[in-house]
Steps between C-alpha positions, in 0.01 A plus 500: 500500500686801346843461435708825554854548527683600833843650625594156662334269337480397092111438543267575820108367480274737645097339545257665219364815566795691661553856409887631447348852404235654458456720198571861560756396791873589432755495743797803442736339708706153353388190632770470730384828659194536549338641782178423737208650460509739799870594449485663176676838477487584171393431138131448431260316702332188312165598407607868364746313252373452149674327225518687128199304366284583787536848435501456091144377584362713729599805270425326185855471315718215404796429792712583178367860479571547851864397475512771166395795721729373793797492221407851321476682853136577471424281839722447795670181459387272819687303809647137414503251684774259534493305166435845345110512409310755500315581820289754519301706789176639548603851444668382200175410364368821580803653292436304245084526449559883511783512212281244300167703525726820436584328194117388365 
């Protein structure tokens, strides 16, 4: 059994093979406030968010390159969610391929 720890509890067992996340998911909101599924209003929906290495690999760069073009201005910096990762979009991807192929 995994062993993780919860808000009431030092140590809750959950049986082996339960998921907490699943990669590519990242909730905006705080744990405390998160919404359902049908009653989101805003922020990005969970399959159009993509963390910094997804998009490092799918354009070919290091996550640490990304963050260098997000610092010098040359890319627009990206939402954060609640612990203050990166999240990016779809469209940010698209922003992104078109600077880097601009580039080489």
């Amino acid at each position: 059994m995994k062993r993780i720890h919860c808000q009431k509890l030092p140590v809750c067992e959950l049986p082996p093979g339960t998921l907490l996340a699943k990669k590519g998911e990242t909730n905006l909101e705080p744990p405390g406030q998160r919404q359902g599924k049908n009653s989101q209003q805003e922020g990005l929906k969970v399959k159009e968010r993509l963390t910094i290495t997804e998009v490092a690999e799918e354009i070919g760069v290091t996550p640490k390159t990304l963050a260098r073009w997000e610092r010098n201005g040359k890319i627009q910096p990206p939402k954060r969610d609640w612990r203050g990762w990166r999240v990016y979009s779809r469209q940010d991807l698209e922003a992104i391929k078109e600077f880097h192929e601009a580039l080489f």
